[in-house]
Backbone as JSON Lines, residues from 0, in Angstrom:
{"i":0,"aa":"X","n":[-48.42,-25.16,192.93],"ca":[-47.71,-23.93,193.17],"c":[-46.93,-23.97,194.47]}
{"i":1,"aa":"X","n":[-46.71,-25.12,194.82],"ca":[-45.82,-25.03,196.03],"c":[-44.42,-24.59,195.96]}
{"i":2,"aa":"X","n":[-43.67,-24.22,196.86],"ca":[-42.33,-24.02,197.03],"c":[-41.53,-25.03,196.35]}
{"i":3,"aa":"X","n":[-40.6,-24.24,195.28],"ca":[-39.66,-24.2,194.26],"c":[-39.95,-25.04,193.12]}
{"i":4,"aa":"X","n":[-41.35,-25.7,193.06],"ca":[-42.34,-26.12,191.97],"c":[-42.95,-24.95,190.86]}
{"i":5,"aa":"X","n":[-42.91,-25.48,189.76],"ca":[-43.42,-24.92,188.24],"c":[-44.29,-24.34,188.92]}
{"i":6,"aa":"X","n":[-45.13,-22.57,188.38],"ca":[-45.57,-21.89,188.93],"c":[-45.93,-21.1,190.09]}
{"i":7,"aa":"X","n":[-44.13,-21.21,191.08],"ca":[-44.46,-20.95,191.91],"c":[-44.03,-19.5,192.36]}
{"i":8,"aa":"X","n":[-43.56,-18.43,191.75],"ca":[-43.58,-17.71,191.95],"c":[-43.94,-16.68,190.6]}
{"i":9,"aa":"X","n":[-44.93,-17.5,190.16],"ca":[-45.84,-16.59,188.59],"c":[-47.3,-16.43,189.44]}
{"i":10,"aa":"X","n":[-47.78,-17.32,190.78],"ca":[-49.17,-16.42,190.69],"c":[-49.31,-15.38,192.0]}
{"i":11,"aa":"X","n":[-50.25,-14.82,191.9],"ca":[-50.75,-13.77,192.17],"c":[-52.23,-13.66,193.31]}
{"i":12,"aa":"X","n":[-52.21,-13.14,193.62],"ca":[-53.43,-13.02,194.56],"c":[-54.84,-12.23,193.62]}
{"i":13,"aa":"X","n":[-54.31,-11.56,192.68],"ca":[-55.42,-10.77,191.88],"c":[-55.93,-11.79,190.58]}
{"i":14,"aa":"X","n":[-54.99,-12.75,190.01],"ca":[-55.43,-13.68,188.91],"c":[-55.65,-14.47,189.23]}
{"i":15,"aa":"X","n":[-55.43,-15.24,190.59],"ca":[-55.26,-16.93,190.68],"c":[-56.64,-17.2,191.36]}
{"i":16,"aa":"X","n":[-57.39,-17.9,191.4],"ca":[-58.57,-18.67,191.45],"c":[-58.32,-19.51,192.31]}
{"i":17,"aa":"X","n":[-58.81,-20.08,193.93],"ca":[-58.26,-21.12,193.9],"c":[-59.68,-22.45,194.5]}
{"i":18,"aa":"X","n":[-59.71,-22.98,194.0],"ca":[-61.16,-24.38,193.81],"c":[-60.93,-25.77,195.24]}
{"i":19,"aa":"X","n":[-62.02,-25.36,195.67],"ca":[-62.0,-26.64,196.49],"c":[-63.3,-27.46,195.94]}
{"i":20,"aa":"X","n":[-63.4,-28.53,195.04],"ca":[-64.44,-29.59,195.74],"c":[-63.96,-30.75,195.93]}
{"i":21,"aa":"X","n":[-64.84,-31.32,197.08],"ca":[-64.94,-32.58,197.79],"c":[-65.49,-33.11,197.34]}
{"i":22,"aa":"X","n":[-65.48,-34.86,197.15],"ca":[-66.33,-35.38,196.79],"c":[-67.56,-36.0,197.57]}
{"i":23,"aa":"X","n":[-68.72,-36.59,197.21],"ca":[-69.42,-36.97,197.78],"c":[-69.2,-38.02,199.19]}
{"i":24,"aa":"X","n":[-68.57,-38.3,198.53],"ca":[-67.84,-39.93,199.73],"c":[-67.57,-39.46,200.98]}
{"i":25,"aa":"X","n":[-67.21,-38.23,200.97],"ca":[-67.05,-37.72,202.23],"c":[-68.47,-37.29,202.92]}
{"i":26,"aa":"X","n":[-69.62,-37.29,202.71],"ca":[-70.68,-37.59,202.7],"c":[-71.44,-38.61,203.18]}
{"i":27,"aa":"X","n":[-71.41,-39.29,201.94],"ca":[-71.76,-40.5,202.04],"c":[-71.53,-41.62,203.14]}
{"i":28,"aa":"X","n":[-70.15,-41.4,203.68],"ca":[-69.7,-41.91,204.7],"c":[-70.04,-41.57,205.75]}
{"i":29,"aa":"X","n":[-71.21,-41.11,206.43],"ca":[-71.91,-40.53,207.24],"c":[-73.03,-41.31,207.22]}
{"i":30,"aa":"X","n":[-73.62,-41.29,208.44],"ca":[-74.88,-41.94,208.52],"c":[-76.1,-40.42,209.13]}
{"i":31,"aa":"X","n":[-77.31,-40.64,208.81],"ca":[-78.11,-39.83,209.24],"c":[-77.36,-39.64,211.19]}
{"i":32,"aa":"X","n":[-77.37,-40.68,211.96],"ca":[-77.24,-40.37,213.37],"c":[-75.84,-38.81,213.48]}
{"i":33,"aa":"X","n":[-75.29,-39.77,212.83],"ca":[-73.38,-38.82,212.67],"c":[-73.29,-37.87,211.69]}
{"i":34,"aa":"X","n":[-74.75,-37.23,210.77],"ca":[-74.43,-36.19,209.95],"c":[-74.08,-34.64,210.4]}
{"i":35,"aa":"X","n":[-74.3,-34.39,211.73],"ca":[-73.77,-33.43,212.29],"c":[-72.19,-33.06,212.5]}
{"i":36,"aa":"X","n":[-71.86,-34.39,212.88],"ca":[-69.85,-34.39,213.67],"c":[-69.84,-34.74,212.43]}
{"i":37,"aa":"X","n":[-70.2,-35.51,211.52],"ca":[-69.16,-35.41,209.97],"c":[-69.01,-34.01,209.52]}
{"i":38,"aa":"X","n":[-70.45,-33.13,209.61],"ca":[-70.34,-32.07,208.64],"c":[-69.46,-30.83,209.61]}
{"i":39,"aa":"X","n":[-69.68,-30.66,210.76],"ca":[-68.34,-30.46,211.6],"c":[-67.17,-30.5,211.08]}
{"i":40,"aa":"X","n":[-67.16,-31.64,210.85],"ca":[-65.5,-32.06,211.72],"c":[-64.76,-31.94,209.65]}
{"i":41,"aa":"X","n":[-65.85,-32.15,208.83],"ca":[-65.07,-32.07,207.09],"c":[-65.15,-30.37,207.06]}
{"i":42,"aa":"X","n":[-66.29,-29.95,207.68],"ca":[-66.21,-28.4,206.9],"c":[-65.2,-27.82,207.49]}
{"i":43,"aa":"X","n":[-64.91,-27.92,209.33],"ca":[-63.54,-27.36,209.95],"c":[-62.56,-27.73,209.0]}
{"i":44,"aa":"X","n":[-61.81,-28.95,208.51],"ca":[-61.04,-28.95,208.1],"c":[-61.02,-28.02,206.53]}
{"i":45,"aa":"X","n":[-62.15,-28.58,205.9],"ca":[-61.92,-27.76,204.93],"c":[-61.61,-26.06,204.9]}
{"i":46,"aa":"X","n":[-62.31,-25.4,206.22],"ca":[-62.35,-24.19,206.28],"c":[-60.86,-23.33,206.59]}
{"i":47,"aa":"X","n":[-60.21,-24.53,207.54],"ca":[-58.88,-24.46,208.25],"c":[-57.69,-24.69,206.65]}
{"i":48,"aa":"X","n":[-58.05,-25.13,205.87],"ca":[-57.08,-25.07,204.53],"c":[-57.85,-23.47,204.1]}
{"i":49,"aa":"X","n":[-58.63,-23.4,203.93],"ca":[-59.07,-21.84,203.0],"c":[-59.01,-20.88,204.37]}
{"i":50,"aa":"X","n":[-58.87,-20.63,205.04],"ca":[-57.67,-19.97,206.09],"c":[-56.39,-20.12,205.76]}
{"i":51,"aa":"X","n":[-55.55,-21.28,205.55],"ca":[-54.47,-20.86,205.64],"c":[-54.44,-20.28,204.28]}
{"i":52,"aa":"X","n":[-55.29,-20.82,203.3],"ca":[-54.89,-20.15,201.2],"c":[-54.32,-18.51,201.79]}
{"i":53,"aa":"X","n":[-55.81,-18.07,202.48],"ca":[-56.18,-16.61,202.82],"c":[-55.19,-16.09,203.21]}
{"i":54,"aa":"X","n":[-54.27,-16.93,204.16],"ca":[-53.62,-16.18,205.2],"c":[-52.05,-16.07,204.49]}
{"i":55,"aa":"X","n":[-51.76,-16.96,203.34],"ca":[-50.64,-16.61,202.19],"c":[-51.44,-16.47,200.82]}
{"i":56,"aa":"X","n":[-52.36,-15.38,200.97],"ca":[-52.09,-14.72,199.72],"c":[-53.58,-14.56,199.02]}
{"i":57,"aa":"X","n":[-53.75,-15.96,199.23],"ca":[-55.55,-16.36,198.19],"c":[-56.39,-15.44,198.51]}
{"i":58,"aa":"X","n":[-56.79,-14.64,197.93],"ca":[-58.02,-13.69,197.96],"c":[-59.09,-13.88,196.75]}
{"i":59,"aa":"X","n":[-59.05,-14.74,196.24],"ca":[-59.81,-15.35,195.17],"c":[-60.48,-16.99,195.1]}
{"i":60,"aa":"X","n":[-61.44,-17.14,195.84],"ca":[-61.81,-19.08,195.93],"c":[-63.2,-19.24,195.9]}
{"i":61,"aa":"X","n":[-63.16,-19.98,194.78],"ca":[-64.58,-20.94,194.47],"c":[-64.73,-22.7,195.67]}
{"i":62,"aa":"X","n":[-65.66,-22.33,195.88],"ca":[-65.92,-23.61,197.11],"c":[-66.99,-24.3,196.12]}
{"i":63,"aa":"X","n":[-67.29,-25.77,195.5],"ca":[-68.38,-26.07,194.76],"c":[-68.72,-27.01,195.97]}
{"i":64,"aa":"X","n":[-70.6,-26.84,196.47],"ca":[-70.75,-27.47,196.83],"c":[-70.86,-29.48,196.45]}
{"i":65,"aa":"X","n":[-71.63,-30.12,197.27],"ca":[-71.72,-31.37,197.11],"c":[-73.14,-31.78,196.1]}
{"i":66,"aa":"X","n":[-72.59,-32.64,195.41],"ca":[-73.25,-33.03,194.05],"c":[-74.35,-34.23,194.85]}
{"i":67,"aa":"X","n":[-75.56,-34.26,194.3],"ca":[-76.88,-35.27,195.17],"c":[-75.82,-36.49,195.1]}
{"i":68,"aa":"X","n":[-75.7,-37.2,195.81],"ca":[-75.14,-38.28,195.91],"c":[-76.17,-39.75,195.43]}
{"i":69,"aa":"X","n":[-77.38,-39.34,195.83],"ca":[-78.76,-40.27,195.33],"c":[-78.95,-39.87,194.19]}
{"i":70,"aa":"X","n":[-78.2,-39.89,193.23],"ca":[-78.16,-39.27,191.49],"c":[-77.55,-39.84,191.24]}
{"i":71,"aa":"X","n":[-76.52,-40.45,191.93],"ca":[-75.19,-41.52,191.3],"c":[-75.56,-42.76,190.25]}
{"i":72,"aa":"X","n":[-74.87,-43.3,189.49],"ca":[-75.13,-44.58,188.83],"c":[-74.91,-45.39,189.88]}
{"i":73,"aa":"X","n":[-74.57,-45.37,191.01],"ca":[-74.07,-46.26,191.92],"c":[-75.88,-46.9,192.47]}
{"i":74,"aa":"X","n":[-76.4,-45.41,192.61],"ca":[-77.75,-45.85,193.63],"c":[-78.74,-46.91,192.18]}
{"i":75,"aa":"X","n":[-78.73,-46.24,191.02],"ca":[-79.59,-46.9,190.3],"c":[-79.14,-48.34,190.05]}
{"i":76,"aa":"X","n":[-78.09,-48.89,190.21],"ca":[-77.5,-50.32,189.84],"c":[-77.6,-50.63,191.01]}
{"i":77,"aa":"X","n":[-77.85,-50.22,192.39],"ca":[-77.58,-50.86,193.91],"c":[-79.04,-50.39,193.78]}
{"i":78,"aa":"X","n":[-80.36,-50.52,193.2],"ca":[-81.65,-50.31,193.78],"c":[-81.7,-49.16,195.12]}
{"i":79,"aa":"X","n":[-81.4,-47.86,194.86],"ca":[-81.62,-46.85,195.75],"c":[-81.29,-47.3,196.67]}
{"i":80,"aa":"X","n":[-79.44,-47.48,196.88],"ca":[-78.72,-48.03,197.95],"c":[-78.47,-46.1,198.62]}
{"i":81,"aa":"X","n":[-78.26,-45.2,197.87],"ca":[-78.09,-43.84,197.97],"c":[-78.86,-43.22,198.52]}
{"i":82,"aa":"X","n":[-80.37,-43.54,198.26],"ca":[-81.45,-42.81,198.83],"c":[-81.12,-42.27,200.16]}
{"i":83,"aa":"X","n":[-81.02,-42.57,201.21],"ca":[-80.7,-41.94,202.74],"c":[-79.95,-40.9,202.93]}
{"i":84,"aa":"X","n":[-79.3,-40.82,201.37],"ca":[-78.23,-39.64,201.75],"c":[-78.49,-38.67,201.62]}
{"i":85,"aa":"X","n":[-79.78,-38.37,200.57],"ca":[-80.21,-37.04,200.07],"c":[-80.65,-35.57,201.34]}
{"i":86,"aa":"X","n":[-80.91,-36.42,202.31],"ca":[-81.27,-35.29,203.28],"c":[-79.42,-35.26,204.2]}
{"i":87,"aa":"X","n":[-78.73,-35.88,204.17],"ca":[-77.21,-35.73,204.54],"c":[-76.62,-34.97,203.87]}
{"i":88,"aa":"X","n":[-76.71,-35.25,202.02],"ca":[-76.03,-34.23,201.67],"c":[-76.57,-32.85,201.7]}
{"i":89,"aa":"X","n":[-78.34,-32.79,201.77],"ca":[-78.6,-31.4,201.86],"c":[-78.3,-30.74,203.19]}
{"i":90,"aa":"X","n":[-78.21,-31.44,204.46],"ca":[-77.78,-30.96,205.22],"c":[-76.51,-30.44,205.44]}
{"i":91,"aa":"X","n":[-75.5,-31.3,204.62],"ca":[-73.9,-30.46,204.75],"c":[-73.96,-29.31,203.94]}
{"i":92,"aa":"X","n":[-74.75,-29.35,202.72],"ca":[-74.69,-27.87,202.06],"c":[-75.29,-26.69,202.37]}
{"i":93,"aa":"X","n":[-76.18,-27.39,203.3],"ca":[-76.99,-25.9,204.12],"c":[-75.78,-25.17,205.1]}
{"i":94,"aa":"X","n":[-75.41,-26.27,205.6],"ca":[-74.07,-25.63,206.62],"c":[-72.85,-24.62,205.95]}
{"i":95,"aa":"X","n":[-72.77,-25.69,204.63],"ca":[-72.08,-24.82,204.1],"c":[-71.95,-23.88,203.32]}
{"i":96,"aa":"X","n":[-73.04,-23.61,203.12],"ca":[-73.44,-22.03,202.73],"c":[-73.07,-21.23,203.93]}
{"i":97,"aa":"X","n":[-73.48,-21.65,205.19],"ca":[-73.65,-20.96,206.23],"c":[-72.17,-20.31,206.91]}
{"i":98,"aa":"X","n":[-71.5,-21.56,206.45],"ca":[-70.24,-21.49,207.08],"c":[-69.02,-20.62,206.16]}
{"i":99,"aa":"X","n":[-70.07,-20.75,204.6],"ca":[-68.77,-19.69,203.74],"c":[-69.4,-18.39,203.9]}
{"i":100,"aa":"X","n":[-70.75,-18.11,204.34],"ca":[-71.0,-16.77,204.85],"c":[-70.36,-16.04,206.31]}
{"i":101,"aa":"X","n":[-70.16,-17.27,206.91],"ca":[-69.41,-16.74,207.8],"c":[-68.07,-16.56,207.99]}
{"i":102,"aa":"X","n":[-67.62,-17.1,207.25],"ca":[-65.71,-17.18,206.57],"c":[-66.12,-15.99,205.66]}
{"i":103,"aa":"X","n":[-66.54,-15.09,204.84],"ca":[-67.02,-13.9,203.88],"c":[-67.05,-12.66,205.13]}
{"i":104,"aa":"X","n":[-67.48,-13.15,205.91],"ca":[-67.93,-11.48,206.58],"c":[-66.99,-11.59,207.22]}
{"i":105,"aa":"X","n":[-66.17,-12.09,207.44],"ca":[-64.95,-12.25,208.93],"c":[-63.33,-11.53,207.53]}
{"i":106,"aa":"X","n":[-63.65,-11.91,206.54],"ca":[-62.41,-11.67,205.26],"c":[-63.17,-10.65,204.34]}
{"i":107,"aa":"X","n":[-63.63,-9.75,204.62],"ca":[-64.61,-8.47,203.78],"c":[-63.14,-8.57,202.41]}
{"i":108,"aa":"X","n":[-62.1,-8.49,202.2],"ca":[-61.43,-8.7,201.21],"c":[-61.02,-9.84,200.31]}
{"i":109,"aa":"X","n":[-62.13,-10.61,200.71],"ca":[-61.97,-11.45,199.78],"c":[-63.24,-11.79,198.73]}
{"i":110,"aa":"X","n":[-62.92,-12.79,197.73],"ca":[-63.68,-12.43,196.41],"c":[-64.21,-14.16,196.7]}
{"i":111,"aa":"X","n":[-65.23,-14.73,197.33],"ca":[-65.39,-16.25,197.78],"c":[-66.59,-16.35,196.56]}
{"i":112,"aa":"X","n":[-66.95,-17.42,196.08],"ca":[-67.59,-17.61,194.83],"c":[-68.38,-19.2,195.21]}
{"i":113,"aa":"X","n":[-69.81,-19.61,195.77],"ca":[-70.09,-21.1,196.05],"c":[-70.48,-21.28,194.81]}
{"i":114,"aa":"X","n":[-70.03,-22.46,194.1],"ca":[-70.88,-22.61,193.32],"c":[-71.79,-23.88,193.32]}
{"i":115,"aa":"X","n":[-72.98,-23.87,193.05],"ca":[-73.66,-24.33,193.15],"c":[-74.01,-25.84,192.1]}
{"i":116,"aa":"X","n":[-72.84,-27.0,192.35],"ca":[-73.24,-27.87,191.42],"c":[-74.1,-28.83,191.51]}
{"i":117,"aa":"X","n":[-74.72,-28.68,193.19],"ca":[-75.65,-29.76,193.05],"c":[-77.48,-29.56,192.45]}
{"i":118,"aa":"X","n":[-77.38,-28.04,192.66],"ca":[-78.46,-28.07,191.63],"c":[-78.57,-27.85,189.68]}
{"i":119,"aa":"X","n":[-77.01,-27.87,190.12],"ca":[-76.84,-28.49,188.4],"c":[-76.57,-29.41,188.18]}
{"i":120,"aa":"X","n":[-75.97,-30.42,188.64],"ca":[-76.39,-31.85,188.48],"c":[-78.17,-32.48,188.53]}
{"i":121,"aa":"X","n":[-78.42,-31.87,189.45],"ca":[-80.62,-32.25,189.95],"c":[-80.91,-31.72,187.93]}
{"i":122,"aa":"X","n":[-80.24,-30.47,187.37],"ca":[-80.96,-29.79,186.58],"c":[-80.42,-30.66,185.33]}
{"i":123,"aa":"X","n":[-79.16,-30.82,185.03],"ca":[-79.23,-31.86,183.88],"c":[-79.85,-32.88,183.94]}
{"i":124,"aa":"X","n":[-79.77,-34.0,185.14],"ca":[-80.51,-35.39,185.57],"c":[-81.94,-35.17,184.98]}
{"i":125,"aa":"X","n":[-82.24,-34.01,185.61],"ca":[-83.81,-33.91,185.23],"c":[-84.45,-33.45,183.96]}
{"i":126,"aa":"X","n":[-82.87,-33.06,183.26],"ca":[-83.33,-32.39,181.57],"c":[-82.07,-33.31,180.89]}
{"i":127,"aa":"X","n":[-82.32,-34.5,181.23],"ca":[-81.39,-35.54,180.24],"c":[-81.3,-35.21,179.02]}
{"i":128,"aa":"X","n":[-82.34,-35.26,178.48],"ca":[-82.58,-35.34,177.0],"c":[-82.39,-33.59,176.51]}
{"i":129,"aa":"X","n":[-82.74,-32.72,176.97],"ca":[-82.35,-31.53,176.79],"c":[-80.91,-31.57,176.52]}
{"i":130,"aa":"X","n":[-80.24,-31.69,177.3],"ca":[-78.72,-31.78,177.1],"c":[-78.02,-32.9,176.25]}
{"i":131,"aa":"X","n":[-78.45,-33.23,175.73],"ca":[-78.15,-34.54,174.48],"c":[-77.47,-35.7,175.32]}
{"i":132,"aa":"X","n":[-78.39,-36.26,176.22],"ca":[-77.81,-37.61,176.75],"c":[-78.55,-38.76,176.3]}
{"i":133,"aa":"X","n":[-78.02,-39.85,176.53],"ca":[-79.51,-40.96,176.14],"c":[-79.43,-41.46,177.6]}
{"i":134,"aa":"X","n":[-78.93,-41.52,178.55],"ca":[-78.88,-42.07,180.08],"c":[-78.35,-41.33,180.69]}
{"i":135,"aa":"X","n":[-78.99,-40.77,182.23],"ca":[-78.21,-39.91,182.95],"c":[-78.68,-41.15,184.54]}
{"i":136,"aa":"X","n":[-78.69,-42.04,184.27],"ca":[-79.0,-43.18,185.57],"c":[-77.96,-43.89,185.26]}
{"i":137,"aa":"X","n":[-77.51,-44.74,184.43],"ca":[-76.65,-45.72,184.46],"c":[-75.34,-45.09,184.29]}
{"i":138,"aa":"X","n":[-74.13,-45.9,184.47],"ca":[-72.51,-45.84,184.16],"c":[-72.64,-46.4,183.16]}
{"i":139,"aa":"X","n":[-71.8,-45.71,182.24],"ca":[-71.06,-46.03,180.89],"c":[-70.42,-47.32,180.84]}
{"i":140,"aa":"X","n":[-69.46,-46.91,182.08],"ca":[-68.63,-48.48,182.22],"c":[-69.71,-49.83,182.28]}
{"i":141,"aa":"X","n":[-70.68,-49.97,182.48],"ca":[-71.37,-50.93,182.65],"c":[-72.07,-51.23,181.37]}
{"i":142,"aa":"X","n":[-71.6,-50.04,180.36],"ca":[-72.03,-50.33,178.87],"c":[-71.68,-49.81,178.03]}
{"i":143,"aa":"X","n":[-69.95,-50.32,178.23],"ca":[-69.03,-50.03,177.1],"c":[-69.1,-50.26,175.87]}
{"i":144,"aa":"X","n":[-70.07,-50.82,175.3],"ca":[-70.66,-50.88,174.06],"c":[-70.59,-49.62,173.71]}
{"i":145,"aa":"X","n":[-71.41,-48.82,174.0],"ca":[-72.18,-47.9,174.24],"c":[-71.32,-46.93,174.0]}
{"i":146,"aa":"X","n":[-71.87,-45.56,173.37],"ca":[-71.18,-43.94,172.81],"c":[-70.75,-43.74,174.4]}
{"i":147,"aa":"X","n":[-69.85,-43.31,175.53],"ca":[-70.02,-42.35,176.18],"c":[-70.48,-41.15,176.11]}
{"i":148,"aa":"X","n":[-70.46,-41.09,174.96],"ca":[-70.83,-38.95,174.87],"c":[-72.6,-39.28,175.5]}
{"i":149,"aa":"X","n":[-73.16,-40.36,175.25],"ca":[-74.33,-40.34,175.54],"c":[-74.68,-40.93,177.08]}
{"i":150,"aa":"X","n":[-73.73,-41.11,177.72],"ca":[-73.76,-41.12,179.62],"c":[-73.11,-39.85,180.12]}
{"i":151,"aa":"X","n":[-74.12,-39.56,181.22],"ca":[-73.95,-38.62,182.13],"c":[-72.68,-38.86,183.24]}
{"i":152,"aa":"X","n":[-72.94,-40.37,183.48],"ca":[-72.06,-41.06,184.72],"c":[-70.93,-41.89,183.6]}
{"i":153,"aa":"X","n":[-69.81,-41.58,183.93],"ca":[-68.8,-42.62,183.52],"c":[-68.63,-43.76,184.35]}
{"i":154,"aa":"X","n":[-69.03,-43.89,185.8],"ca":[-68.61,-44.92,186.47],"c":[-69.57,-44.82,187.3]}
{"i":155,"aa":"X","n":[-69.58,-45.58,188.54],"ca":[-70.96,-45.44,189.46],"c":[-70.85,-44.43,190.21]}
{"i":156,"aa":"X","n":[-69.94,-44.1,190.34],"ca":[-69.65,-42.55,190.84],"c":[-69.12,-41.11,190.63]}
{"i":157,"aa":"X","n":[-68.82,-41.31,189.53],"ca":[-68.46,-40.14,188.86],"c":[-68.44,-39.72,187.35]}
{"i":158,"aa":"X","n":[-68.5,-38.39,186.93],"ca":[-69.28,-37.8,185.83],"c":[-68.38,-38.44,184.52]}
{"i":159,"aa":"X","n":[-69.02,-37.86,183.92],"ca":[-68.46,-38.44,182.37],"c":[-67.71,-37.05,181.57]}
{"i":160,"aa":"X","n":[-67.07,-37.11,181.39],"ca":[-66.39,-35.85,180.42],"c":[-66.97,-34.99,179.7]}
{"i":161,"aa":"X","n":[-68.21,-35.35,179.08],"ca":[-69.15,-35.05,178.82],"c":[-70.13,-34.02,180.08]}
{"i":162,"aa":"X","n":[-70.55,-34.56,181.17],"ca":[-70.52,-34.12,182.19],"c":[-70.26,-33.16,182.57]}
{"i":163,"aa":"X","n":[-68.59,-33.27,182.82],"ca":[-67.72,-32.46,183.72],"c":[-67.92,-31.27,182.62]}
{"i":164,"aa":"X","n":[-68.09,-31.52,181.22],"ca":[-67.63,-30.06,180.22],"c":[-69.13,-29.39,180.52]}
{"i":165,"aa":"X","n":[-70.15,-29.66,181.21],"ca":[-71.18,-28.94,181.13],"c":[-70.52,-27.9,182.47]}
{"i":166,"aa":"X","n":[-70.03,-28.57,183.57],"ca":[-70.13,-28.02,184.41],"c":[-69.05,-26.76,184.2]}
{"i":167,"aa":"X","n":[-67.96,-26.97,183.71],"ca":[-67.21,-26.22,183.02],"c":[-67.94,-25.16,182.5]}
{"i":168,"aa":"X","n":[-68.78,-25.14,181.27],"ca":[-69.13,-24.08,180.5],"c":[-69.09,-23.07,181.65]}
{"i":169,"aa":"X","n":[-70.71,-23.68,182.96],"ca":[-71.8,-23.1,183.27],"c":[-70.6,-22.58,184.7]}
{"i":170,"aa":"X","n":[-69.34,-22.66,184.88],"ca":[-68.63,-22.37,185.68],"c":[-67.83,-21.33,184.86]}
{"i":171,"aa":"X","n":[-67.2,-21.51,183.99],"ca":[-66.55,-20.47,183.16],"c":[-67.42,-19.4,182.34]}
{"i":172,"aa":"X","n":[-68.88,-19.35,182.3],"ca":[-70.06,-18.47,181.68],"c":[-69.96,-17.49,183.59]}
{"i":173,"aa":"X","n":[-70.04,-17.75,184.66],"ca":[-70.07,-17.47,185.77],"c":[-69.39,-16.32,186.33]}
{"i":174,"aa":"X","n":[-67.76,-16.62,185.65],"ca":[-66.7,-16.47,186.3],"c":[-66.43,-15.26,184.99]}
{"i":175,"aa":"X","n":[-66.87,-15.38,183.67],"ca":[-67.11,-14.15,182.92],"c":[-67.94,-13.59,182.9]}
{"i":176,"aa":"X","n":[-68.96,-13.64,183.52],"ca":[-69.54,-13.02,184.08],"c":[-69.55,-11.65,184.89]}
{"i":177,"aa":"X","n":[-68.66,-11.97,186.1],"ca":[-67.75,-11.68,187.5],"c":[-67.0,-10.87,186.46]}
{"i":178,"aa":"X","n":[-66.09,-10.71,185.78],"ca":[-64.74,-10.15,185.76],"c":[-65.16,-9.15,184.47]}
{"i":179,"aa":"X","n":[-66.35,-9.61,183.73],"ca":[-66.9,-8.31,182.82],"c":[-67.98,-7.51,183.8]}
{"i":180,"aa":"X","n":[-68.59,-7.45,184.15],"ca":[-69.11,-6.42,185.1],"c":[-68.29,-5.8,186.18]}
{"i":181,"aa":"X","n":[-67.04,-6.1,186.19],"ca":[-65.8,-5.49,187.04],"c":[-64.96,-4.51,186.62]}
């Protein structure tokens, strides 16, 4: 929607939605010593873009936090190369709860929405088979034989389409949610 680009003067501050997630890597790239100045120095920036959304127009933004990073197909094929991160990434999401509560009370007019995908990622991982997977540890790519519909991970790091449509539903069940009780 930028300036003189397709949709750029069709949205609105009352319909438009606007989504930040980061990926893990920005994370990951942190070591326990430096998980403080990373989670600093990514959430300022991130916060300093949803300031400026705010400050032309956005009164509507979903922030999804960070997905376990020690859940990846990456850690199960690297023998729990991931493990160290699990208390890194819980530490950037504690902050950042903290920090979209404090970006919320400072903008009382705005409509901020976290959503919470890393305990829906922990909740499919842990109800594989509930959700019709046959592997939620390995990448697909590593067994292209193999149905994708039945991997969680398409690659060592990221979800499978399959995946992403769960998170979808349980994001769009959310968000109708929100706008029928309104």
């Amino acid at each position: 929607m930028t300036k003189n680009k397709k949709f750029y003067n069709e949205w609105n501050s009352k319909s438009t939605i606007f989504g930040i997630w980061i990926g893990y890597v920005d994370v990951k790239n942190s070591n326990e010593i430096k998980k403080e100045e990373m989670t600093k120095s990514v959430q300022n920036e991130m916060f300093y873009i949803i300031e400026n959304l705010y400050n032309n127009g956005a009164k509507n933004i979903i922030l999804f936090n960070v997905l376990p990073c020690e859940k990846a197909a990456y850690n199960y094929h690297h023998n729990g190369a991931l493990n160290r991160f699990e208390n890194i990434t819980n530490y950037f999401n504690d902050h950042l709860k903290e920090k979209s509560m404090s970006f919320v009370d400072k903008h009382l007019d705005i409509n901020f929405i976290m959503f919470n995908v890393h305990d829906l990622i922990n909740k499919v991982i842990n109800n594989c088979e509930k959700y019709k997977f046959k592997d939620c540890k390995s990448a697909w790519i590593k067994n292209m034989n193999n149905n994708i519909e039945e991997y969680f991970w398409y690659d060592m790091t990221h979800l499978s389409c399959k995946a992403n449509e769960i998170i979808s539903k349980e994001l769009n069940e959310l968000l109708f949610s929100i706008t029928k009780s309104s």
